[in-house]
FIVO-530954 format. One record per residue: residue number from 1; residue in one letter; x, y, z of N, C-alpha, C in turn. Coordinates in steps of 0.02 Angstrom, whole numbers, always signed. Layout:
(atom NUM; 'A'; (X; Y; Z); (X; Y; Z); (X; Y; Z));
...
end
This chain:
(atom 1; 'X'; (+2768; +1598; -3097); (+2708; +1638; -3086); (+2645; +1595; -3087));
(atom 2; 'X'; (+2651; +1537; -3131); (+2606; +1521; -3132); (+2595; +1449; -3080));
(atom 3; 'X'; (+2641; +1445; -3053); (+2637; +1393; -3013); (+2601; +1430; -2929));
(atom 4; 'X'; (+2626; +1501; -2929); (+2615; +1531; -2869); (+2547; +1563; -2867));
(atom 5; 'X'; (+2511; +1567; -2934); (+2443; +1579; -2952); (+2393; +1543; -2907));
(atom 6; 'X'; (+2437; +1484; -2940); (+2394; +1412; -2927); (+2382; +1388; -2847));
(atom 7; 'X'; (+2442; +1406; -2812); (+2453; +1388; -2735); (+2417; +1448; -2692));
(atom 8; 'X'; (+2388; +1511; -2733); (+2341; +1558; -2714); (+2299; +1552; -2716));
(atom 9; 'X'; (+2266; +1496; -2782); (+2182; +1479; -2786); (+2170; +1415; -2726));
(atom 10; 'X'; (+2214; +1379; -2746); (+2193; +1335; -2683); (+2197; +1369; -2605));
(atom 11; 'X'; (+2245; +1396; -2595); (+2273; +1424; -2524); (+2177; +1437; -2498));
(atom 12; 'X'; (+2158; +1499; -2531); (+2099; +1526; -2553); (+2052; +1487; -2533));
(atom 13; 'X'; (+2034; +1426; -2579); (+1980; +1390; -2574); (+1981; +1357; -2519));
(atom 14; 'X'; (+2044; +1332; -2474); (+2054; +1315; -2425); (+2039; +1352; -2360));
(atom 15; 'X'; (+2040; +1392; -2365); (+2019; +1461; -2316); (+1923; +1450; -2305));
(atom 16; 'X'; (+1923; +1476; -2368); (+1851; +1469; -2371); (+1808; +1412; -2344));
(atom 17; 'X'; (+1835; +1366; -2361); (+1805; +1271; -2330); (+1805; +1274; -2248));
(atom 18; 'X'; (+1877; +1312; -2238); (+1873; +1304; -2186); (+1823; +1328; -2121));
(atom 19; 'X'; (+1825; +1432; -2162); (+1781; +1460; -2122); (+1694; +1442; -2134));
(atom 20; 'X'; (+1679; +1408; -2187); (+1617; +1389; -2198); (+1587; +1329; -2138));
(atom 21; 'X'; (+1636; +1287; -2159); (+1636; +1231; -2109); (+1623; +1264; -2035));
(atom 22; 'X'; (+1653; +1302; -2006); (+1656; +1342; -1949); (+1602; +1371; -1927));
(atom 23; 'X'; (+1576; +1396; -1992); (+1516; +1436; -1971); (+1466; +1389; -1976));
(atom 24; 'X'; (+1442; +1340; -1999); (+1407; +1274; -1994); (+1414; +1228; -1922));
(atom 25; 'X'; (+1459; +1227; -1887); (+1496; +1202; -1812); (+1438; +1253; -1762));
(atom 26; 'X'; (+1471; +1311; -1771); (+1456; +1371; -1726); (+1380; +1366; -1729));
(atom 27; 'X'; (+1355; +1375; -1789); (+1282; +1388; -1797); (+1238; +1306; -1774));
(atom 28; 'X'; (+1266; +1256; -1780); (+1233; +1197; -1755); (+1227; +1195; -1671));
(atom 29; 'X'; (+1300; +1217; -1659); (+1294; +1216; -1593); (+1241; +1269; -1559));
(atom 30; 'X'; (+1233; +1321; -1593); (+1182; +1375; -1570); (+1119; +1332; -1568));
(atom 31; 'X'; (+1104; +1324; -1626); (+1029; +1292; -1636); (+1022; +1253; -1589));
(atom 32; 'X'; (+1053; +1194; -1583); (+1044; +1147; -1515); (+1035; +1162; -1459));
(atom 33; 'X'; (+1067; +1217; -1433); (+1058; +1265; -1364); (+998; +1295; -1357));
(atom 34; 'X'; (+998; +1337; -1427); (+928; +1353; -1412); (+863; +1302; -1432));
(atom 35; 'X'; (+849; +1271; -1459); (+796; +1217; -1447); (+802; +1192; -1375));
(atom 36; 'X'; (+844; +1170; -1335); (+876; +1122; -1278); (+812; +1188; -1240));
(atom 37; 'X'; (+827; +1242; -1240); (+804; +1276; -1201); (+736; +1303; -1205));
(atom 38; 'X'; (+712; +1299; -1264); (+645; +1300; -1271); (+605; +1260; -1270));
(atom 39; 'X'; (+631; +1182; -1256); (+604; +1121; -1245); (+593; +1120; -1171));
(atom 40; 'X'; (+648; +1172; -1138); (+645; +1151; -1065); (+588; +1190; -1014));
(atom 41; 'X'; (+580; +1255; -1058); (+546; +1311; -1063); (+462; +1270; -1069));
(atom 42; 'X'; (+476; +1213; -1106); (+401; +1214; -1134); (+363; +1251; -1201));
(atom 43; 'X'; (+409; +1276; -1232); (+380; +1291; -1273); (+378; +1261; -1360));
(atom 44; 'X'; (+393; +1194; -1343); (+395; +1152; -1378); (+329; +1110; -1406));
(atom 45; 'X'; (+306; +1119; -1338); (+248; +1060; -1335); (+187; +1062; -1378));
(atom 46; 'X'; (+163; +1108; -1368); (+121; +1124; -1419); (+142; +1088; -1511));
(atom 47; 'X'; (+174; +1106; -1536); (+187; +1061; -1595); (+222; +1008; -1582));
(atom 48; 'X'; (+259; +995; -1544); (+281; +920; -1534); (+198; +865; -1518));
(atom 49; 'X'; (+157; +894; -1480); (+99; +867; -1474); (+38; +836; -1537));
(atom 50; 'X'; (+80; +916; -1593); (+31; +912; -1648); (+59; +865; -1693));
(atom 51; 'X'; (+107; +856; -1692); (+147; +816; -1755); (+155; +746; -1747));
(atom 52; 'X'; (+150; +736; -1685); (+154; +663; -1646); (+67; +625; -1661));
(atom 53; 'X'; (+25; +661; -1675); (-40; +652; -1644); (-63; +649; -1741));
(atom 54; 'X'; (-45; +683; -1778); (-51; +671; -1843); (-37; +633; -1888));
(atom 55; 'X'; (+23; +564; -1841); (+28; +506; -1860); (-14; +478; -1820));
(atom 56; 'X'; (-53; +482; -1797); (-99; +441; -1782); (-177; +449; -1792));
(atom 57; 'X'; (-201; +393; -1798); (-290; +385; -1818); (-328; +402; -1770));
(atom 58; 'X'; (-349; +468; -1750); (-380; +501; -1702); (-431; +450; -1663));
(atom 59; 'X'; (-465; +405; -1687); (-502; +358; -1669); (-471; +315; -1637));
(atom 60; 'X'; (-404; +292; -1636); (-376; +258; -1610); (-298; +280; -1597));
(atom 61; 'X'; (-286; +288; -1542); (-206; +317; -1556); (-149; +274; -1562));
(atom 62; 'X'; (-186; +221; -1559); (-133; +137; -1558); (-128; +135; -1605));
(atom 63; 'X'; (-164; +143; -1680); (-144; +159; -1734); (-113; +183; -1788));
(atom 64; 'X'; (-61; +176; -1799); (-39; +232; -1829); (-77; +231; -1926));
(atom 65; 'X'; (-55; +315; -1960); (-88; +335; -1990); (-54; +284; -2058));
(atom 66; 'X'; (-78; +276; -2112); (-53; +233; -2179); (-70; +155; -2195));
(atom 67; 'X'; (-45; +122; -2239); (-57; +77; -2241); (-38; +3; -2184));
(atom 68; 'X'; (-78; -50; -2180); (-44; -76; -2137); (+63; -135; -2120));
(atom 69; 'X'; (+64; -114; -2188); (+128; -130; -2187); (+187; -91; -2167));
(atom 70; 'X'; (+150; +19; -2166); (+199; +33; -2150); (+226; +34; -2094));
(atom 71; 'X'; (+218; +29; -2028); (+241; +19; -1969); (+294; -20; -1953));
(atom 72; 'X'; (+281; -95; -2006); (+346; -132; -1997); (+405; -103; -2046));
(atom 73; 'X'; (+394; -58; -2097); (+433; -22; -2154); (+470; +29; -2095));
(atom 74; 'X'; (+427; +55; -2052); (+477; +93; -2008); (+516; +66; -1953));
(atom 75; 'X'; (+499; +3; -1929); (+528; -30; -1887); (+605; -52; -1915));
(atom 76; 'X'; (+598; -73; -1998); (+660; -85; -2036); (+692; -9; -2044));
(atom 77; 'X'; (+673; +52; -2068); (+712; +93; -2057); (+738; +121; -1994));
(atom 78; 'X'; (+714; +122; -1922); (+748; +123; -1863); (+793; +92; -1838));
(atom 79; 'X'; (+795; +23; -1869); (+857; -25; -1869); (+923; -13; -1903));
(atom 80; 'X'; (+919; +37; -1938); (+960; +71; -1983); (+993; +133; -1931));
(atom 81; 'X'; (+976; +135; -1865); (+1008; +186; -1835); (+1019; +164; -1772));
(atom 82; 'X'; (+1016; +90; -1759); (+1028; +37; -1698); (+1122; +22; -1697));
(atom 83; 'X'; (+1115; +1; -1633); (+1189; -7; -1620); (+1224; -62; -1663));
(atom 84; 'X'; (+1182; -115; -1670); (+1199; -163; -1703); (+1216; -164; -1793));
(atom 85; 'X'; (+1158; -105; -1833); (+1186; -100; -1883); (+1229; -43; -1887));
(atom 86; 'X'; (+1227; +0; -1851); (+1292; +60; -1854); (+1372; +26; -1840));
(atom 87; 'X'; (+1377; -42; -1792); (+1419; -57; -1781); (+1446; -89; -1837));
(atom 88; 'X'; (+1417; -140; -1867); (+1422; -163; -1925); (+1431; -141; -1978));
(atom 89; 'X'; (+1404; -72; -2003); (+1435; -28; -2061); (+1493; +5; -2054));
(atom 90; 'X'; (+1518; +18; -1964); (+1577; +50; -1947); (+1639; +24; -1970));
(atom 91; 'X'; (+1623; -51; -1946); (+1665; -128; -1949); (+1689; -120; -2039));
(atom 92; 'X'; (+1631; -119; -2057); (+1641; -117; -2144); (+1684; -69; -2171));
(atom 93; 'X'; (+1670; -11; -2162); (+1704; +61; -2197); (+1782; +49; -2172));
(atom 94; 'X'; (+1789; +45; -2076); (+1862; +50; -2072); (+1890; +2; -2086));
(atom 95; 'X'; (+1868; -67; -2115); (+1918; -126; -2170); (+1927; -77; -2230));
(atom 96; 'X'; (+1873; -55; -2263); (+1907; -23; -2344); (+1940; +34; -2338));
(atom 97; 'X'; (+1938; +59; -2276); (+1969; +109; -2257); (+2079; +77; -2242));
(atom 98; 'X'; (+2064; +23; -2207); (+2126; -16; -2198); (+2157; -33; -2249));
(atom 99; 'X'; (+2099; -72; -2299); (+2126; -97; -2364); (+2151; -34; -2405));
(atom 100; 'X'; (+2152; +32; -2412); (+2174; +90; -2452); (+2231; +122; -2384));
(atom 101; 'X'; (+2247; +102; -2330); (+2326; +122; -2282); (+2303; +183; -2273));
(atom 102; 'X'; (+2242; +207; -2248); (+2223; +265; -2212); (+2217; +236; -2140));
(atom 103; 'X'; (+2277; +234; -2125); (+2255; +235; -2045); (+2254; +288; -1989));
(atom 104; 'X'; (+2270; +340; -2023); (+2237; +400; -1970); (+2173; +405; -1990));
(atom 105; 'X'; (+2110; +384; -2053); (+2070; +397; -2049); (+2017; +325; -2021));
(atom 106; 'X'; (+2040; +295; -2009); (+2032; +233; -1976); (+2010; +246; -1897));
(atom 107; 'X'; (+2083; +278; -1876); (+2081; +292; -1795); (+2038; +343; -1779));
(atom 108; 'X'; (+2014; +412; -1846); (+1964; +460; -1837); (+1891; +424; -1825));
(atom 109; 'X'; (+1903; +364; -1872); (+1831; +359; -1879); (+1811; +308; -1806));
(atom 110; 'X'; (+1862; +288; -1763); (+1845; +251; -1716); (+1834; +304; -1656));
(atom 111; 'X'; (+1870; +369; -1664); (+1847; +405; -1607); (+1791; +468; -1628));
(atom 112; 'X'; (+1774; +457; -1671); (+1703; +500; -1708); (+1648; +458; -1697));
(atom 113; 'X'; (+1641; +412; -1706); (+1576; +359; -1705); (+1576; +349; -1616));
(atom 114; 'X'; (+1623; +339; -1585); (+1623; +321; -1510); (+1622; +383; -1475));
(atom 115; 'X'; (+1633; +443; -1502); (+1647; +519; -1473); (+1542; +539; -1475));
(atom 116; 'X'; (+1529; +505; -1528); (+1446; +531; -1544); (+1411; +494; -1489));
(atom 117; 'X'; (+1428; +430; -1472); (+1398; +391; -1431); (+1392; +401; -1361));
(atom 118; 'X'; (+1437; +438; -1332); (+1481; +439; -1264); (+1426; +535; -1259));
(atom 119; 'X'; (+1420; +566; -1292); (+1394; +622; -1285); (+1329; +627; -1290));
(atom 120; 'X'; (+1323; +574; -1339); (+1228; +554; -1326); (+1204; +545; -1286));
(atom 121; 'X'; (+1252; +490; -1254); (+1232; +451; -1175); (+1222; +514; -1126));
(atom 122; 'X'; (+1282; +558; -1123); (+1287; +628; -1091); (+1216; +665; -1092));
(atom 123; 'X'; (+1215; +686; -1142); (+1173; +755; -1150); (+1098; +708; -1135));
(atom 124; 'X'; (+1074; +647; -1146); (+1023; +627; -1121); (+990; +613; -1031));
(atom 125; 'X'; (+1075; +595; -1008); (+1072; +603; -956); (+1060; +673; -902));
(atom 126; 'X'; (+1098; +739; -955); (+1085; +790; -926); (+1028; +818; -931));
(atom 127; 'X'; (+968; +804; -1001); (+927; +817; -995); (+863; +790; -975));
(atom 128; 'X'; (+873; +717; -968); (+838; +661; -947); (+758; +695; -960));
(atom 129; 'X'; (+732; +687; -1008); (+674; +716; -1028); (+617; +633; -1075));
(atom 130; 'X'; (+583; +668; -1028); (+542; +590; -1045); (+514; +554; -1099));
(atom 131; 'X'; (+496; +509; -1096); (+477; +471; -1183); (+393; +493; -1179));
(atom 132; 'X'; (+365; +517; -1239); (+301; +542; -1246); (+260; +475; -1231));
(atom 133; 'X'; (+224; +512; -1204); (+174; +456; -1168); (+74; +464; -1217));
(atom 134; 'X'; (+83; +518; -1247); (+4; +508; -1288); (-20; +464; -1316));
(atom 135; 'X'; (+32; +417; -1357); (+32; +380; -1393); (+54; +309; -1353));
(atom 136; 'X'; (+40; +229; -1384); (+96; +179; -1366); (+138; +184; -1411));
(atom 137; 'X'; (+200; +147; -1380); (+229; +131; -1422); (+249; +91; -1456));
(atom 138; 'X'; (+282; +77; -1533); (+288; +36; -1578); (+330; -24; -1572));
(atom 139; 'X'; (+389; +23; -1536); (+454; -12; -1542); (+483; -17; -1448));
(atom 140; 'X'; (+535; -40; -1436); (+570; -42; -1368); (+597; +9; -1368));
(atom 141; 'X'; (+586; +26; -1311); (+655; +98; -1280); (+668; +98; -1211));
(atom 142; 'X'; (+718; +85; -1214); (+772; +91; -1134); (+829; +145; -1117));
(atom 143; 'X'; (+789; +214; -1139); (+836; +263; -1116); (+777; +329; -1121));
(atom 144; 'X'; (+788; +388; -1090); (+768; +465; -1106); (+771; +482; -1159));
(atom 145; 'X'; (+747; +519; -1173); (+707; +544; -1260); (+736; +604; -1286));
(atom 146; 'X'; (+793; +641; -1243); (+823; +700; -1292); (+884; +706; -1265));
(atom 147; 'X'; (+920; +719; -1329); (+912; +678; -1425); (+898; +641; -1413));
(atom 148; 'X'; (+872; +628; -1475); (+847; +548; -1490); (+925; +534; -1511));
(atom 149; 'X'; (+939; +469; -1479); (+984; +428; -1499); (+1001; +392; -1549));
(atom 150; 'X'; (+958; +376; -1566); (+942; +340; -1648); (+962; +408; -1680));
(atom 151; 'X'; (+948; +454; -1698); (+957; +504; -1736); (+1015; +557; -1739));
(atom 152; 'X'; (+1040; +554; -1658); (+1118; +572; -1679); (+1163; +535; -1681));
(atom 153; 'X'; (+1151; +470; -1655); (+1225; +422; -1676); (+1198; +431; -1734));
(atom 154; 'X'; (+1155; +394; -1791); (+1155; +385; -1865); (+1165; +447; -1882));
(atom 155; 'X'; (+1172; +527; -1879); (+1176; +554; -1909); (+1241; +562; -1909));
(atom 156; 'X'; (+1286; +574; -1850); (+1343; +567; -1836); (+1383; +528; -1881));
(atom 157; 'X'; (+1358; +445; -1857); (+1402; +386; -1901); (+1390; +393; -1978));
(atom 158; 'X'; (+1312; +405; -2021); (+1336; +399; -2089); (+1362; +455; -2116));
(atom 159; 'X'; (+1353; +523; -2092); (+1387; +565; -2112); (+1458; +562; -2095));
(atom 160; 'X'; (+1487; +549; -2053); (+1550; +546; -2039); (+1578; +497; -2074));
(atom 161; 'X'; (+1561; +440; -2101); (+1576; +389; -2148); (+1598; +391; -2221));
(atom 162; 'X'; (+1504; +430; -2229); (+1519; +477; -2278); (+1576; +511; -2303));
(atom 163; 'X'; (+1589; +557; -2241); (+1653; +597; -2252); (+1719; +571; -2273));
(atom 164; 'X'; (+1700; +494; -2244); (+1770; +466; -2232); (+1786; +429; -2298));
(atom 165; 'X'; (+1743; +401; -2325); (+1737; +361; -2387); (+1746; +417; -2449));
(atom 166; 'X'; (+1724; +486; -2461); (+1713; +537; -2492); (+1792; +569; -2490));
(atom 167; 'X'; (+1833; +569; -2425); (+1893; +622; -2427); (+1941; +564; -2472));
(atom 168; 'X'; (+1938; +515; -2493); (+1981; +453; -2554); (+1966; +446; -2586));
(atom 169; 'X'; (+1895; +508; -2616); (+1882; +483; -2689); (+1911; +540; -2738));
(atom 170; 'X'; (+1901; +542; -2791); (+1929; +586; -2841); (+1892; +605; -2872));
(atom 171; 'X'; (+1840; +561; -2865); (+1801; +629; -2906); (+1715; +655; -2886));
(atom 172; 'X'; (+1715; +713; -2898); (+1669; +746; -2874); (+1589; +697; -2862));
(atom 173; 'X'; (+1564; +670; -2896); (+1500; +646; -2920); (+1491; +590; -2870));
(atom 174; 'X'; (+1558; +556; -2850); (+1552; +502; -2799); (+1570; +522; -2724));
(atom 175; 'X'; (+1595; +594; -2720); (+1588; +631; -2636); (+1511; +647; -2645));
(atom 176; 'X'; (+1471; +669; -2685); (+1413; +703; -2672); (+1355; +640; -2670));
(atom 177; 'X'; (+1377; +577; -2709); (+1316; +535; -2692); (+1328; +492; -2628));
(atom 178; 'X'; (+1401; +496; -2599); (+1387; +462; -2539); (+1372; +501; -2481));
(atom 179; 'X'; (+1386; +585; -2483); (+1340; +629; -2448); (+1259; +605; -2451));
(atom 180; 'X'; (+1262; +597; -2498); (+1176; +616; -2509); (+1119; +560; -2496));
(atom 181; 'X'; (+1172; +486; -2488); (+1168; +441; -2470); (+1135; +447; -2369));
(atom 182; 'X'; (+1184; +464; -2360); (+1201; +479; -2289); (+1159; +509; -2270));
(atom 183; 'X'; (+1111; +565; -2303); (+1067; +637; -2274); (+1024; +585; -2276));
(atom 184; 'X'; (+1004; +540; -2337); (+938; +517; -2333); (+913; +450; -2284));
(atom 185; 'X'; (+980; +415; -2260); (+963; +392; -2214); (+940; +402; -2155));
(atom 186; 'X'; (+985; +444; -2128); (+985; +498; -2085); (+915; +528; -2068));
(atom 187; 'X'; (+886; +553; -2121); (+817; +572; -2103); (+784; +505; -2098));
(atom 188; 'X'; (+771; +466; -2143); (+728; +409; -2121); (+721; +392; -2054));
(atom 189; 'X'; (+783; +371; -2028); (+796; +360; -1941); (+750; +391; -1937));
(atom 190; 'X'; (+763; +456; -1918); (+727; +511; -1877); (+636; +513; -1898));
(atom 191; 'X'; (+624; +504; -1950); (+552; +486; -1940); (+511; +473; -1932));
(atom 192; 'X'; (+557; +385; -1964); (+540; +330; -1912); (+524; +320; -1839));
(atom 193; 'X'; (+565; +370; -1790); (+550; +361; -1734); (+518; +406; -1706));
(atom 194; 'X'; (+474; +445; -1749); (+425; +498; -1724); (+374; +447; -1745));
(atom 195; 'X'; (+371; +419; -1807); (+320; +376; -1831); (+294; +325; -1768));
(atom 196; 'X'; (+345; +297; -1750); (+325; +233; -1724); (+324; +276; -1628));
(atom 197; 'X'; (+312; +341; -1636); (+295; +356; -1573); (+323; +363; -1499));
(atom 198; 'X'; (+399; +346; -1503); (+467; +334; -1473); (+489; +406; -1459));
(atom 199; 'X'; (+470; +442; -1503); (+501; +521; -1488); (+488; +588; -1520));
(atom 200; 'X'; (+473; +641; -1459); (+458; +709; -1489); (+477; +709; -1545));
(atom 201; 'X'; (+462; +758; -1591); (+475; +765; -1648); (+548; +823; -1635));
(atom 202; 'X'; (+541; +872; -1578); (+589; +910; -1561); (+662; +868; -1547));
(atom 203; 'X'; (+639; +801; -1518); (+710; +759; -1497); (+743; +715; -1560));
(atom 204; 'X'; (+700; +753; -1606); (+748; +705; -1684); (+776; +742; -1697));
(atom 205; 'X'; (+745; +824; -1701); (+764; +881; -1715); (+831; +905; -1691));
(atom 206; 'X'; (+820; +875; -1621); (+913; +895; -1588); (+937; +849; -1597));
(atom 207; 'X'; (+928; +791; -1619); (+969; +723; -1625); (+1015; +734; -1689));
(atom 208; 'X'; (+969; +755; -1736); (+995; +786; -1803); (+1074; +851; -1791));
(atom 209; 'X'; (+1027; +890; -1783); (+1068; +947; -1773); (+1125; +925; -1721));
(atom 210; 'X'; (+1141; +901; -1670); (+1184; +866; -1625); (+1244; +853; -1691));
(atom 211; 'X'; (+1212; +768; -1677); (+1251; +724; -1737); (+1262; +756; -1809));
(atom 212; 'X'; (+1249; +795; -1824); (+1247; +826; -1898); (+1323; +901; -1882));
(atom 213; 'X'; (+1333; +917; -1810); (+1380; +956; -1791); (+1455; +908; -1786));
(atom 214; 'X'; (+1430; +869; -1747); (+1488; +825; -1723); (+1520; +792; -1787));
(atom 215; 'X'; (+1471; +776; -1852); (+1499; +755; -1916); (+1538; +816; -1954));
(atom 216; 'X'; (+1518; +854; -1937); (+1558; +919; -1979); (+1627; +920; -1957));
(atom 217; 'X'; (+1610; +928; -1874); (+1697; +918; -1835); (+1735; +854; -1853));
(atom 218; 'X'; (+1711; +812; -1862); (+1751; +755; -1894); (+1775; +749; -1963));
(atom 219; 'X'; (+1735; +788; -2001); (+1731; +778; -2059); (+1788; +849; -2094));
(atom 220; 'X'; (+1790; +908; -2029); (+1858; +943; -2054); (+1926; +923; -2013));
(atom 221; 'X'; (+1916; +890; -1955); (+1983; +854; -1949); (+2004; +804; -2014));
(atom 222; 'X'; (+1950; +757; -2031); (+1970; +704; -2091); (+1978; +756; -2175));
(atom 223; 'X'; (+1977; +812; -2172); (+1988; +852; -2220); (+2055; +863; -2216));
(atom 224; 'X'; (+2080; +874; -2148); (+2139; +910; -2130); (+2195; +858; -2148));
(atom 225; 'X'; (+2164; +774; -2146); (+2217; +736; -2131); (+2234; +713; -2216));
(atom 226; 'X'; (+2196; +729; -2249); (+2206; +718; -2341); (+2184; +771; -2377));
(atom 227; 'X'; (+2165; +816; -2374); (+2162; +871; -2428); (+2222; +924; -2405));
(atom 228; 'X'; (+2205; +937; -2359); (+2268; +981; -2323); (+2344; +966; -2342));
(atom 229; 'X'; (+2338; +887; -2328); (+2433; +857; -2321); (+2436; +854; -2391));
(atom 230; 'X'; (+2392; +860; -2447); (+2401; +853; -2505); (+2416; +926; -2547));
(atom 231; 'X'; (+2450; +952; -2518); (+2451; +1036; -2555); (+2493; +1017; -2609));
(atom 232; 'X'; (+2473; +1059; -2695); (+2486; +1091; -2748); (+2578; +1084; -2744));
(atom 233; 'X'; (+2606; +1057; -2775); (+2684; +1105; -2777); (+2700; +1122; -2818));
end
């Protein structure tokens, strides 16, 4: 009885993760649709205009607003959502990922990080929506402005990392600080590149929400492949 108690509370909690997770998928994907469409609508602009324009020194718009060191402080946090260091932290996780014989979560994490990339490229192309022009800009950019790219691969890759490093740990305190790890990078990106003038504030907004969906879907397949196979007996 009491073993079948037990395979009821989990069964249970398993249910629940699942449909939560679900409804977090469903509802990201909404949000994105509808922003996509109120951006296209135009009815974006107005605060994307205001928020863009409030980092900057009205007197000068080449300026941006703060001290003069922070600009290059954001240039170092945008680099934090470049191909070069995402590739490099990828490189990292799936060795300790190798070194602990998870290699289905190995092969997840190579088609999660490359699945975020390949859809970015996509959805920018379909919406091909231009880089704000009020301002100069800080930094280089060689692509269309929604999503911001910087902001859904990084949200994508550290949360999904996250996930991945978090579904082998045991205990609670070290899944929630490498979540929390992950959110705060994650936003930095994204500020950074409103900061330094590279992008609507709306195209971090779907960059987020994008990459922040696509981590959930990864992150309950990589649930499925170790919490799941690990049932109670």
């Amino acid at each position: 009885m009491k073993m079948l108690k037990h395979w009821r509370t989990y069964t249970t909690r398993q249910e629940f993760v699942v449909l939560a997770v679900l409804v977090l998928v469903l509802g990201g994907i909404w949000g994105f649709v509808k922003l996509a469409i109120e951006i296209n609508q135009g009815e974006t602009r107005t605060v994307d205009v205001a928020l863009l324009l409030a980092l900057r020194n009205t007197a000068n718009l080449a300026q941006s607003i703060g001290p003069t060191w922070l600009p290059e402080v954001m240039r170092d946090f945008t680099a934090l959502g470049g191909v070069a260091v995402l590739s490099l932290l990828t490189l990292c996780v799936i060795g300790y990922l190798l070194l602990l014989r998870q290699y289905r979560l190995v092969a997840l994490v190579a088609v999660a990080i490359g699945g975020a990339v390949i859809l970015n490229l996509i959805l920018k192309q379909g919406f091909d929506r231009p880089r704000p022009d009020l301002v100069p800009h800080a930094t280089q950019v060689y692509s269309t402005s929604f999503p911001s790219g910087h902001s859904m691969v990084s949200a994508a890759t550290y949360l999904t990392l996250a996930a991945m490093v978090a579904s082998v740990q045991t205990k609670r305190r070290l899944k929630i600080y490498f979540l929390g790890v992950a959110i705060v990078v994650m936003v930095l990106v994204g500020i950074s590149r409103i900061y330094l003038g590279v992008h609507w504030p709306t195209d971090v907004l779907g960059g987020w929400t994008a990459g922040a969906t696509w981590a959930l879907i990864c992150w309950l397949v990589a649930w499925w492949f170790t919490d799941a196979t690990n049932q109670p007996m």
